[in-house]
N, C-alpha and C positions, 0 to 999 in steps of 0.2 A: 107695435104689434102687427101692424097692417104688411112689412116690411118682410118681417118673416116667414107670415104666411104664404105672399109672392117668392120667397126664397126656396120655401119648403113643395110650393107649386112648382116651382122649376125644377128641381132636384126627383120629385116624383113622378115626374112625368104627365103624358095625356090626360089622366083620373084629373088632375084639377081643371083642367081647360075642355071640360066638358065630357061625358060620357062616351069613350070610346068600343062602339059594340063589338068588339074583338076580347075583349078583358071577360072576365069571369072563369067560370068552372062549366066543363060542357061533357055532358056523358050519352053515351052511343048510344042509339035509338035503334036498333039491331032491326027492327021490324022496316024496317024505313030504307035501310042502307044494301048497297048487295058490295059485297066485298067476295074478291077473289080469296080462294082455297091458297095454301102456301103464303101468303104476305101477309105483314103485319099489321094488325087490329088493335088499334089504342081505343079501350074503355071508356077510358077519362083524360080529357086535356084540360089544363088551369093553364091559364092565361094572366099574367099580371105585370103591373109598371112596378119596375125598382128603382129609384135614385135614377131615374134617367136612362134607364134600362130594359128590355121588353126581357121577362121569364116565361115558358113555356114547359111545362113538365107534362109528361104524357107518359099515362101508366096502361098495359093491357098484356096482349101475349104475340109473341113471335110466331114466326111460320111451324115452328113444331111445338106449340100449345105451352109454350114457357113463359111465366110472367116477363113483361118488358118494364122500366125504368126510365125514363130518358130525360135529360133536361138540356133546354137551350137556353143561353143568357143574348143577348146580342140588341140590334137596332133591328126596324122595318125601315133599312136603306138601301137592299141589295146587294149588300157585304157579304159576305162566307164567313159563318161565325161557330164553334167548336161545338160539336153536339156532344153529350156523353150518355155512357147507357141505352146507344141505340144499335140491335144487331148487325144494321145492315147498311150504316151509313156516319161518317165522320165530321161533315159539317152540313150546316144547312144554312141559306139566306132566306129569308122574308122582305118585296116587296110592297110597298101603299100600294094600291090599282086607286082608288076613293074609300072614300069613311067606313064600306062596308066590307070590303071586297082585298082579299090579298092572294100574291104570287108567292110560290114559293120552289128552288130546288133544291134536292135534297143530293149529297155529293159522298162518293167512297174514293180517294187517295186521289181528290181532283176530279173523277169521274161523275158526270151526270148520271144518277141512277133513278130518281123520281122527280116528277111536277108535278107541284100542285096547285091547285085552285082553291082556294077557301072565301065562301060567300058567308054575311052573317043575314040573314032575313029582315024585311024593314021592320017587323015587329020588333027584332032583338032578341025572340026567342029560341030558336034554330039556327045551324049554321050548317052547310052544305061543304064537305070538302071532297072535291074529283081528284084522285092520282091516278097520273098513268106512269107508266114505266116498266121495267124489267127484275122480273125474281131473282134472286141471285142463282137459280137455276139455265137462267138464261129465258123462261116465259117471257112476254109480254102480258101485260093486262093493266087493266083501269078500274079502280074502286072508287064509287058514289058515296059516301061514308056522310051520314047526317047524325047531329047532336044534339040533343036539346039543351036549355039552358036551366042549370039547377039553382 
């Protein structure tokens, strides 16, 4: 029995080897966050280990107030890994920085379009994510986007 469950530990990843405060379900704290006009606003982001796999799906609205969709399946190893359902961007990487704290760029046909920073609070219950980058209009700007944890 004991066998398996170290089996089943590996295969699902971080969750068993201790609580990693990246994981769960995180929805926008609108009062808290200042996001720029024109760029995308994700509502809600769920975070979870699959078979050894990090999922992040992130649901809100686009720069012209259209629900958004997106999911990423991939590692936090700094890989370029295939986004879909996302307007403005075709892959994305996630680096570790430490247990709290990740890197991230967000890429269209190769091209760097955003980074980001995402902190999770030492409590575990808020997460902090800074992007800067460029509109597809050509802006610049940088959105402070905080989440709480549901």
């Amino acid at each position: 029995m004991m066998g398996w469950a170290l089996a089943f530990c590996f295969l699902a990843g971080p969750v068993c080897f201790g609580a990693d405060p990246q994981m769960g379900t995180w929805k926008l704290n609108a009062a808290k966050s200042k996001v720029t006009s024109g760029t995308l606003k994700y509502t809600t982001v769920t975070v979870k280990s699959m078979l050894g796999k990090v999922n992040v799906v992130g649901n809100g609205i686009d720069a012209d107030g259209k629900p958004v969709h997106s999911e990423w399946t991939g590692n936090f190893d700094g890989k370029d890994y295939r986004v879909t359902g996302d307007p403005i961007a075709d892959t994305r990487s996630y680096t570790k920085v430490d247990d709290r704290t990740l890197d991230s760029t967000v890429k269209k046909g190769g091209k760097t379009i955003d980074t980001v920073r995402i902190v999770v609070s030492a409590d575990g219950k808020s997460r902090n994510v800074t992007v800067s980058g460029t509109t597809p209009k050509g802006k610049r700007f940088k959105n402070v986007v905080v989440y709480d944890k549901e």
